[in-house]
C-alpha positions as CSV (number, residue, x, y, z in Angstrom):
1,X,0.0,0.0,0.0
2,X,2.6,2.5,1.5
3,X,4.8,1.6,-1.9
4,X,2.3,2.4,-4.6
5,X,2.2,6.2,-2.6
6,X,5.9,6.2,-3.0
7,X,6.0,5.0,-6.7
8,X,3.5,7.4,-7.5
9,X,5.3,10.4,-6.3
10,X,8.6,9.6,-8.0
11,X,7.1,8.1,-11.2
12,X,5.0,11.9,-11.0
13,X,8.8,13.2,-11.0
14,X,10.6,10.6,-13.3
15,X,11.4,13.3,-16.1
16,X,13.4,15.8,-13.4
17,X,14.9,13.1,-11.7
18,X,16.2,11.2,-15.3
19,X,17.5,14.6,-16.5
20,X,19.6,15.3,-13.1
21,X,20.7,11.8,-12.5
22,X,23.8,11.8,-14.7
23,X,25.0,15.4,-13.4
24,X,24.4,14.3,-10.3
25,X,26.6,11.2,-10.3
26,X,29.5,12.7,-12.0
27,X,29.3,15.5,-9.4
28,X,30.1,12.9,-6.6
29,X,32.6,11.2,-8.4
30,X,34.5,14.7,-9.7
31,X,34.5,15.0,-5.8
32,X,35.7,11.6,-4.4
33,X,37.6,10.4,-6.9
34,X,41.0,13.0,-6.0
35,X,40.7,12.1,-2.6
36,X,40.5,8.0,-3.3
37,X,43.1,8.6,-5.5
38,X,45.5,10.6,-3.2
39,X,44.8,7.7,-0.3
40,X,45.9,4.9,-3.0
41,X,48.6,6.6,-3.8
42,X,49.7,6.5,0.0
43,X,48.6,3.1,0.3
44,X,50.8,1.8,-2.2
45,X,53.7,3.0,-0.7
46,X,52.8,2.0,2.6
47,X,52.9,-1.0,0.8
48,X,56.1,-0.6,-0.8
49,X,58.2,0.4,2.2
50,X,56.5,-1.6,4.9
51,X,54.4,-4.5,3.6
52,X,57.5,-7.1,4.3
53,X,58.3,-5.9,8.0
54,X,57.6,-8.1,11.0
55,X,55.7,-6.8,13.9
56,X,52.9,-4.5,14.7
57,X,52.7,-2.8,11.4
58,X,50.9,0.3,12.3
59,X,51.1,1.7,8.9
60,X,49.9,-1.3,6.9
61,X,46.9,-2.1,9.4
62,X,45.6,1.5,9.2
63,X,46.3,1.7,5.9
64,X,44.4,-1.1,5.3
65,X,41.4,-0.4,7.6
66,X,41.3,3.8,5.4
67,X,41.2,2.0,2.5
68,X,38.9,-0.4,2.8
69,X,36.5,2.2,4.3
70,X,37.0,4.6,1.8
71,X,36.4,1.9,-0.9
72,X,32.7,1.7,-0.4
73,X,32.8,5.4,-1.4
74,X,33.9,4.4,-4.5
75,X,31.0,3.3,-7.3
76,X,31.8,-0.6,-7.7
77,X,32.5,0.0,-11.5
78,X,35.1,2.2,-10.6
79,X,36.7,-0.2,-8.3
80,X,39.7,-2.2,-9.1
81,X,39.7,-6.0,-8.4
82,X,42.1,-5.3,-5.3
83,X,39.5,-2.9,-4.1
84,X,37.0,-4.8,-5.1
85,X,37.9,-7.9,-2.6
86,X,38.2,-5.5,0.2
87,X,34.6,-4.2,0.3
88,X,31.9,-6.5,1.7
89,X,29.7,-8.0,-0.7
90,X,26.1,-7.0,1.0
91,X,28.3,-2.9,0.6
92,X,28.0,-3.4,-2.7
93,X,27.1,0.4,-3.9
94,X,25.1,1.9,-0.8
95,X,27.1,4.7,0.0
96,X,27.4,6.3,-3.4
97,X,23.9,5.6,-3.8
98,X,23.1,7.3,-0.8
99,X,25.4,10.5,-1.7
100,X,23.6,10.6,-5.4
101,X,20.3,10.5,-4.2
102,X,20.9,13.4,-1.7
103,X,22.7,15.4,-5.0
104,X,19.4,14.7,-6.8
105,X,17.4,15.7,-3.8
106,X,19.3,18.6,-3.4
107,X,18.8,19.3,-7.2
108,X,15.2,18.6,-7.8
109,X,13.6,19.1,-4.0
110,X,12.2,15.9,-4.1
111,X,12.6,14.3,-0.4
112,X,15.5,12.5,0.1
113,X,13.7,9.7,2.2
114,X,11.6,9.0,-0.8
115,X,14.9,8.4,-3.5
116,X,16.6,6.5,-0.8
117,X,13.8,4.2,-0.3
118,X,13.6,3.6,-4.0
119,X,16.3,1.5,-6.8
120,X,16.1,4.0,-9.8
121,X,17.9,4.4,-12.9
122,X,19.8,6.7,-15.1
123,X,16.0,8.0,-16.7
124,X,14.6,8.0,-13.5
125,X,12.5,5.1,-14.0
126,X,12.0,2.9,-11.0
127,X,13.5,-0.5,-10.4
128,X,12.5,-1.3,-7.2
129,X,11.2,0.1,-3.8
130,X,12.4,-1.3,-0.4
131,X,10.3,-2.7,1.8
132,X,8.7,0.0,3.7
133,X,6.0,-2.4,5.7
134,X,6.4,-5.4,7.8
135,X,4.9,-7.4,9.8
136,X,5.2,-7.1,13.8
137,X,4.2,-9.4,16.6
138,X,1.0,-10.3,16.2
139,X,0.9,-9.6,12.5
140,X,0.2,-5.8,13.0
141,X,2.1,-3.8,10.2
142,X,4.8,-2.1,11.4
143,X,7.4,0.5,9.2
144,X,10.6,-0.4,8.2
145,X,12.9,2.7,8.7
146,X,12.4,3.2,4.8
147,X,9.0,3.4,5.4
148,X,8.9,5.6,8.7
149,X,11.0,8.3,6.4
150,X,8.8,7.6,3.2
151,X,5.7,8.3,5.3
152,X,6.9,11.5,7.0
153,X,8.2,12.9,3.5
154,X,5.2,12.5,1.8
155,X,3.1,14.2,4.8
156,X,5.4,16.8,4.4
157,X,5.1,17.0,0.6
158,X,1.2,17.5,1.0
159,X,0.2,13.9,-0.3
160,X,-2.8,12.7,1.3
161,X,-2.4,9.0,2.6
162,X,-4.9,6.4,3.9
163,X,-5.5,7.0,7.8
164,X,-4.4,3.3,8.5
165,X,-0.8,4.6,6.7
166,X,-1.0,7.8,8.9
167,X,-1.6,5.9,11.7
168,X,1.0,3.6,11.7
169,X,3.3,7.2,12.4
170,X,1.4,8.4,15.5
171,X,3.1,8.4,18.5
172,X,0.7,5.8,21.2
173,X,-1.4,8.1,23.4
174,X,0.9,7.2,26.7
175,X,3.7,8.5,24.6
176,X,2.0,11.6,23.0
């Protein structure tokens, strides 16, 4: 139910999201890519000078643990098979999902908890929407945190929901 609101509202802004969605992703890389670069370049002489030593090696464990971090930054078609067996599998491309979407939020005004909660492509045509209800204890729906933020951003964007949506949001009365 909560996923058809959410599919509406971004299919209603397919066109502005397709036409920012390329300018959007090479603005993040034109930004991460220098600093990703700079850090492999220290890496590999980190590497270089102490990847044979014996004992603690500070340098090549922090080294390690910057750029293995760093590499989920990194889109996985930009990653090189060294990099690429460094990043955990379920990483895949989260984080530079999550830093496009906020460019094309930032871009169009469409609410960032909506694009999050959404797989969409280069025309802004959607793939798939996460899972923004679940079932609790007793089988009582209950919102994923994709669909407490979906909920909230379409409230706020004036979209009228189904009181049994709205009223999966509300605070209990002992807590209000």
């Amino acid at each position: 139910m909560l996923k058809a609101e959410v599919k509406d509202f971004l299919e209603s802004n397919r066109e502005e999201i397709g036409i920012c969605f390329d300018h959007a992703r090479q603005a993040y890389i034109d930004a991460i890519m220098p600093i990703w670069n700079a850090h492999l370049e220290v890496n590999d002489a980190v590497e270089t000078w102490f990847g044979g030593n014996v004992g603690m090696r500070r340098l090549m464990h922090l080294s390690h643990y910057v750029t293995t971090n760093m590499a989920m930054l990194i889109p996985e078609y930009l990653r090189s098979e060294k990099v690429v067996r460094l990043v955990p599998e379920e990483v895949k491309d989260q984080v530079p999902n999550m830093h496009l979407k906020y460019r094309i939020s930032k871009e169009t005004g469409i609410p960032f908890a909506l694009l999050i909660s959404a797989d969409i492509d280069e025309d802004g045509d959607i793939l798939d929407i996460h899972d923004l209800i679940t079932a609790g204890p007793e089988e009582d729906p209950l919102l994923t945190e994709w669909g407490t933020a979906a909920i909230l951003a379409l409230q706020q964007e004036g979209v009228d929901l189904p009181d049994e949506l709205a009223e999966l949001i509300r605070l209990p009365d002992s807590l209000a």
